[in-house]
C-alpha positions as CSV (number, residue, x, y, z in Angstrom):
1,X,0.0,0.0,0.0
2,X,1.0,3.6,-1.0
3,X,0.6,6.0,1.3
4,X,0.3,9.8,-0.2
5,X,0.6,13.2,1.6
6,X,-1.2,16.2,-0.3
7,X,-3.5,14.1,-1.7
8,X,-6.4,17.0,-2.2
9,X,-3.5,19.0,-3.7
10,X,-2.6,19.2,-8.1
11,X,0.1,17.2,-7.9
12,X,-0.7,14.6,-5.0
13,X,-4.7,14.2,-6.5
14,X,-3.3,12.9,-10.3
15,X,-1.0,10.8,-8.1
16,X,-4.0,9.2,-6.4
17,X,-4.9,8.8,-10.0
18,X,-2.3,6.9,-11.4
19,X,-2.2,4.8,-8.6
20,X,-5.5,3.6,-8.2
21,X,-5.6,3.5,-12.2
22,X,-2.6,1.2,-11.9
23,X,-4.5,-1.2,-8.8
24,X,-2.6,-0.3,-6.5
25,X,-4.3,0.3,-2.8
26,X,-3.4,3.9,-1.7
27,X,-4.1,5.7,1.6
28,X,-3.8,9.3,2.0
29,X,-4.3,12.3,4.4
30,X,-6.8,15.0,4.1
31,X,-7.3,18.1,6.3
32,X,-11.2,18.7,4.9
33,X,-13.7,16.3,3.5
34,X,-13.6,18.8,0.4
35,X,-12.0,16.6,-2.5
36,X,-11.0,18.5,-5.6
37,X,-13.4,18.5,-8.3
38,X,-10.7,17.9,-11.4
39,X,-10.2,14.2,-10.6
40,X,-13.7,11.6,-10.7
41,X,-14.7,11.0,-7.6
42,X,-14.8,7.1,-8.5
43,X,-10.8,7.5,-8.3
44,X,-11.1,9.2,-4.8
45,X,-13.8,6.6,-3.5
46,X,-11.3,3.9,-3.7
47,X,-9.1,5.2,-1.4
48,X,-8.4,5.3,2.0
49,X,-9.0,8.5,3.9
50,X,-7.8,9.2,6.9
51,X,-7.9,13.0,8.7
52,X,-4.4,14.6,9.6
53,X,-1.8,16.8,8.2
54,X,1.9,16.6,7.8
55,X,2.5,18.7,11.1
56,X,0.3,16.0,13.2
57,X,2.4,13.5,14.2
58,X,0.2,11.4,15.8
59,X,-2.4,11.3,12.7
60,X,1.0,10.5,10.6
61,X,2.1,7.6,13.0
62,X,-1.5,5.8,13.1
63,X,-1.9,6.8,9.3
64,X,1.4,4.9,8.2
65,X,0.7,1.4,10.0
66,X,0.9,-1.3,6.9
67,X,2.3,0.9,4.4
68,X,5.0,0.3,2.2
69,X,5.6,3.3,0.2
70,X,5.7,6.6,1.2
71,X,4.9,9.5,-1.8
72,X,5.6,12.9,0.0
73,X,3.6,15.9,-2.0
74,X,2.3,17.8,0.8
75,X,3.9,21.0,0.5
76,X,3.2,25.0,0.8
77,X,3.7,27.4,-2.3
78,X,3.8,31.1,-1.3
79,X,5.3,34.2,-2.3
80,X,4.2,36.5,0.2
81,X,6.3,37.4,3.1
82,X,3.7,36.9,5.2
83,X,3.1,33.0,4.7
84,X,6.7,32.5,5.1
85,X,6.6,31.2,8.5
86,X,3.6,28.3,7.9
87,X,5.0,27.7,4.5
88,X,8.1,26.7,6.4
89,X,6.8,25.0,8.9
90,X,4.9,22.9,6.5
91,X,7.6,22.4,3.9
92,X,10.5,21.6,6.5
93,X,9.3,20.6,9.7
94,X,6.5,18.5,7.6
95,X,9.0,16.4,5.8
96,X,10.8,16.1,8.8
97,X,7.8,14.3,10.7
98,X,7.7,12.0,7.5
99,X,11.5,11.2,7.5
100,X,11.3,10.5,11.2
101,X,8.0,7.8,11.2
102,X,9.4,6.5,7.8
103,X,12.9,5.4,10.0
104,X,11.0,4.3,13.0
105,X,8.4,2.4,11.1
106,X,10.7,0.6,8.3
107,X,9.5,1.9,5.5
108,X,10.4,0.4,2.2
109,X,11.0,3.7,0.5
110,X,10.1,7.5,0.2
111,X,9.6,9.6,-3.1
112,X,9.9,13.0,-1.8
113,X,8.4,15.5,-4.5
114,X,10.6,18.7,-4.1
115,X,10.8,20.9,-7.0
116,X,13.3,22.5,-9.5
117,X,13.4,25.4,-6.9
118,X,15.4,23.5,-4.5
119,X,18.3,23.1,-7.1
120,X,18.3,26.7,-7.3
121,X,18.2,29.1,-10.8
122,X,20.9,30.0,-13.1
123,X,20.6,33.2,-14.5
124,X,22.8,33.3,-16.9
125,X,21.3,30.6,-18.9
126,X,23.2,27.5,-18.0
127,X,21.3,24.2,-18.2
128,X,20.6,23.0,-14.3
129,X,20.9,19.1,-14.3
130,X,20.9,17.1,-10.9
131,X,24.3,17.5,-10.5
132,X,24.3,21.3,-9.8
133,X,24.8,22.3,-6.4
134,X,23.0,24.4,-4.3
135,X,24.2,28.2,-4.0
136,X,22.6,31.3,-2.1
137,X,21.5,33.9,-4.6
138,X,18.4,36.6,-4.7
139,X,17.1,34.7,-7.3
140,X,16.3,32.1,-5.0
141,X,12.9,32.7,-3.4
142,X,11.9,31.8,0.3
143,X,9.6,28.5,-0.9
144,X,13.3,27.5,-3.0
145,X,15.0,27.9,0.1
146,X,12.3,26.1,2.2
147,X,12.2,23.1,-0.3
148,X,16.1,23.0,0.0
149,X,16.1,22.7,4.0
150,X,12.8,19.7,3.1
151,X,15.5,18.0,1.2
152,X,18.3,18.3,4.1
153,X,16.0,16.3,5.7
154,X,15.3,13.7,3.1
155,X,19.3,13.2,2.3
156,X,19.4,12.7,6.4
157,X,17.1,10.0,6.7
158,X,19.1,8.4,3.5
159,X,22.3,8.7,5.4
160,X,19.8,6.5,8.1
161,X,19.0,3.7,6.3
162,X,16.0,5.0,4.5
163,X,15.7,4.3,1.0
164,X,14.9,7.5,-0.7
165,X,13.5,9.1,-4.1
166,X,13.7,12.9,-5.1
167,X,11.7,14.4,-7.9
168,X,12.3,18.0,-8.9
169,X,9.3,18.7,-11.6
170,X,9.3,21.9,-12.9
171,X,6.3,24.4,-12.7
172,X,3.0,22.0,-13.4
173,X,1.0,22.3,-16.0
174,X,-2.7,21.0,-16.2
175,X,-6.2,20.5,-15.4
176,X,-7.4,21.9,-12.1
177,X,-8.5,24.6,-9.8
178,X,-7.4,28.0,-11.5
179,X,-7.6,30.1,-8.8
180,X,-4.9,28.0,-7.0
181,X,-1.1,26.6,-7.7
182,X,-0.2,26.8,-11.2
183,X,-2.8,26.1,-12.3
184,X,-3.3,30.2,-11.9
185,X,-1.6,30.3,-14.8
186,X,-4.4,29.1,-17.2
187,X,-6.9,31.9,-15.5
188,X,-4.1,34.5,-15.8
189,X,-4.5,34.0,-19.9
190,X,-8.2,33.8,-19.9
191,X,-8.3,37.0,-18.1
192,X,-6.1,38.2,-21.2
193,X,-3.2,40.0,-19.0
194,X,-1.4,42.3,-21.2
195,X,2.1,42.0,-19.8
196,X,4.6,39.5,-21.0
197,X,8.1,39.0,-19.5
198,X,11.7,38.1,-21.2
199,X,11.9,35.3,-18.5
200,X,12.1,31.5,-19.3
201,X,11.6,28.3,-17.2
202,X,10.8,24.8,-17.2
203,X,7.1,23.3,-17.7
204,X,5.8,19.6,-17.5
205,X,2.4,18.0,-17.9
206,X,1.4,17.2,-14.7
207,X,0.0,13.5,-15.3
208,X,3.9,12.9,-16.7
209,X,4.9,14.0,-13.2
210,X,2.4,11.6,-11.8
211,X,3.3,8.9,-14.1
212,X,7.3,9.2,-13.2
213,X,6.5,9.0,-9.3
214,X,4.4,5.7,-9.7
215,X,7.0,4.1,-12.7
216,X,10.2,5.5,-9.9
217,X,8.2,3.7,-7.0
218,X,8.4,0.3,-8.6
219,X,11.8,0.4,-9.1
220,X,15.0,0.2,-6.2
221,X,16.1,3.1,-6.2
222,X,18.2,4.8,-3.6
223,X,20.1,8.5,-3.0
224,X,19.2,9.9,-6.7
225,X,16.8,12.9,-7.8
226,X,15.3,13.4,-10.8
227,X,14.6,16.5,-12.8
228,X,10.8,16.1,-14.7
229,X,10.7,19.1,-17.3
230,X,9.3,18.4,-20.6
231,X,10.8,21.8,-22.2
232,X,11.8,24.7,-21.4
233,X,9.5,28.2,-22.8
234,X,9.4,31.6,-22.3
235,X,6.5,32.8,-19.9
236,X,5.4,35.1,-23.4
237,X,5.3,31.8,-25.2
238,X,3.8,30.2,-22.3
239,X,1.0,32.7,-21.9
240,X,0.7,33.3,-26.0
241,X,-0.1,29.5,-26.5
242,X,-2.5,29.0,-23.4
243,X,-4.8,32.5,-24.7
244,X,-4.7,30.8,-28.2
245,X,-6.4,27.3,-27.2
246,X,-9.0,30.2,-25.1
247,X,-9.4,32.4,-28.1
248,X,-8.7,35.0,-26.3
249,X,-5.8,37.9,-27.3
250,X,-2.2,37.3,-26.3
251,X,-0.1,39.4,-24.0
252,X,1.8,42.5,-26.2
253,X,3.2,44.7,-23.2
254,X,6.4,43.8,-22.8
255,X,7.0,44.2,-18.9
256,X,10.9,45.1,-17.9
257,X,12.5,44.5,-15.1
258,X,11.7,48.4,-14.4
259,X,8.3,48.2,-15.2
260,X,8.3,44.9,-13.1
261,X,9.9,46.2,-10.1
262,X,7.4,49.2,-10.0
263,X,4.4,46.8,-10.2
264,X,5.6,44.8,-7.2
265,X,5.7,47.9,-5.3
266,X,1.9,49.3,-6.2
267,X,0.9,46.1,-5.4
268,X,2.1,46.0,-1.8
269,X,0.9,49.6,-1.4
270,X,-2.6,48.1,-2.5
271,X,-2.2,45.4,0.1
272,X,-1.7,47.8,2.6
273,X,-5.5,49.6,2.0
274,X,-6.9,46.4,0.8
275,X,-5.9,43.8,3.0
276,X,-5.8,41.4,-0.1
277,X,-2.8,39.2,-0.9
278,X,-0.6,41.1,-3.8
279,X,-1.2,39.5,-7.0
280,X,2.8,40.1,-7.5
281,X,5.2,40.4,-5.1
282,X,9.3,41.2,-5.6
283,X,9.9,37.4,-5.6
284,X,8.0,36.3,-8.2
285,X,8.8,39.4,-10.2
286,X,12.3,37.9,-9.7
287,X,11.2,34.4,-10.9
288,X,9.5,36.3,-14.0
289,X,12.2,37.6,-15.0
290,X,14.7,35.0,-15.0
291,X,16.0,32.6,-17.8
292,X,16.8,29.3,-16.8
293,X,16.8,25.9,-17.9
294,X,16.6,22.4,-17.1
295,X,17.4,19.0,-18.3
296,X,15.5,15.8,-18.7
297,X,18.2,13.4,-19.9
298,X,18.0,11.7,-16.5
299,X,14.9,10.3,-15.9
300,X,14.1,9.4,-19.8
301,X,17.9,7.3,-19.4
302,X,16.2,5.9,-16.0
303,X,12.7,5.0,-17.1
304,X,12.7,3.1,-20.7
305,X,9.7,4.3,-22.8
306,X,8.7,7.2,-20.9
307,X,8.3,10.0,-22.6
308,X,7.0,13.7,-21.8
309,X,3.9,15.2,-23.4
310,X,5.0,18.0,-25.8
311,X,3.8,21.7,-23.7
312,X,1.4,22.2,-26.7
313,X,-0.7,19.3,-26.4
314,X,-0.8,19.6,-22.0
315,X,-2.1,23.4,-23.0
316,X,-4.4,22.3,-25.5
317,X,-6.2,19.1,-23.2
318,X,-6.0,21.6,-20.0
319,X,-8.3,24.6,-22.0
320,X,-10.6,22.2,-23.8
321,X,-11.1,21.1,-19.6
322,X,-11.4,24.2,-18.3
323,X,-13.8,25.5,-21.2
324,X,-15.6,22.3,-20.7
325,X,-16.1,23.1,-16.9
326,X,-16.0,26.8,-16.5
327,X,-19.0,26.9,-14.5
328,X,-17.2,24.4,-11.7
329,X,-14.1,26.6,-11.5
């Protein structure tokens, strides 16, 4: 039995998926009896539910009895200063917890899911491969950092005994709930946003990241990580291609790193009469404007036949999806 953290999340709900898809018996955590709406709920009604969160150890320890596998997904995404704390908490002490009761309890092995952010960003448009090392820049943002200190963790229950997995996909690409993750992205173009930046970064299908964890679980595999990145695209190319499978108009403002640096700002002087979360902050204006890119050779060397769904086609599935459902989203 599988056991999955971040279950009612993007990434950890097409996990469920391909695991229950595949026949194999999964159990997973849930803070809310909301499940998310993108995934049938036939898939969700075959597995086993139990309340809890990655910070409740005692939920963890009772949740984990039988299971053989662990898949780590639970994790925090934030940009804003003020969620740095929880999103730290969650991200670090979280996997933490997991290491700890996957030691104590004899796991067979964990597949952590971190994220090309923990490798850290090249500016200067070198290609990151699993071998680069981890070095402190500006670039980095707080939820890089945080998802560094989760894999300290991870490497320390290795050097324990624990047999241990790490996936870094890149930023995830789907169908799902638009007004959340990356999936914000897909609403973002709908909306037709004007602005475009010179940034690029990495993209990959989300059911190839799914596909990858359950195809990595089956095999013995210890101490290695895994980049999952189908290609690498600007974020004008990016936005361009999802507007044109919405019909709606591209982005044509090119946004500088001026003009982006002034936006940040009137957005955190809105926050402060609004109340409302910025809808950009300095970090991801940072992330915007960045150029780097990532290699796959890897995991395609490591998994025989797997291969990743060109960016066009994900775009083109996830806006006939959200079309299809706009009144559930």
């Amino acid at each position: 039995m599988v056991f999955v953290t971040g279950g009612t999340g993007f990434l950890g709900a097409y996990i469920i998926k391909e695991l229950v898809i595949k026949g194999i018996p999964v159990r997973a955590i849930r803070r809310r009896n909301h499940l998310p709406s993108f995934i049938p709920a036939s898939i969700f009604n075959r597995v086993d539910w139990r309340d809890g969160d990655v910070l409740d150890i005692v939920g963890l320890e009772e949740s984990i009895e039988g299971i053989d596998t662990i898949v780590h997904s639970a994790a925090k995404v934030s940009f804003h200063d003020n969620e740095r704390r929880d999103m730290f908490r969650v991200n670090i002490q979280g996997t933490a917890n997991i290491v700890n009761l996957a030691l104590e309890k004899n796991i067979r092995q964990l597949i952590h899911v971190s994220s090309v952010a923990a490798i850290g960003r090249k500016n200067n448009g070198t290609i990151v491969t699993e071998d680069k090392k981890w070095e402190d820049d500006k670039v980095n943002t707080s939820y890089a950092i945080s998802k560094y200190q989760a894999e300290m963790e991870v490497w320390r229950g290795m050097g324990e005994g624990l047999q241990t997995v790490i996936v870094n996909p890149s930023t995830i690409l789907g169908y799902g709930d638009w007004n959340s993750s990356s999936c914000a992205i897909f609403k973002t173009a709908y909306t037709e946003f004007p602005w475009y930046t010179s940034g690029v970064n990495g993209f990959v299908d989300v059911e190839d990241v799914a596909k990858a964890i359950v195809l990595l679980s089956e095999k013995n595999i210890s101490g290695e990580r895994f980049i999952l990145n189908a290609d690498n695209w600007s974020f004008q190319q990016l936005l361009t291609t999802i507007a044109s499978g919405f019909g709606k108009k591209p982005p044509t403002r090119h946004a500088t790193p001026i003009l982006g640096g002034m936006a940040w700002r009137v957005e955190k002087l809105k926050k402060l009469f609004s109340g409302k979360l910025p809808l950009l902050t300095r970090e991801s204006a940072r992330v915007a404007q960045s150029r780097t890119f990532f290699d796959n050779e890897k995991i395609l060397r490591t998994l025989p036949g797997f291969a990743f769904t060109p960016l066009q086609q994900t775009i083109s599935k996830a806006c006939e999806n959200y079309l299809r459902n706009l009144q559930n989203i």
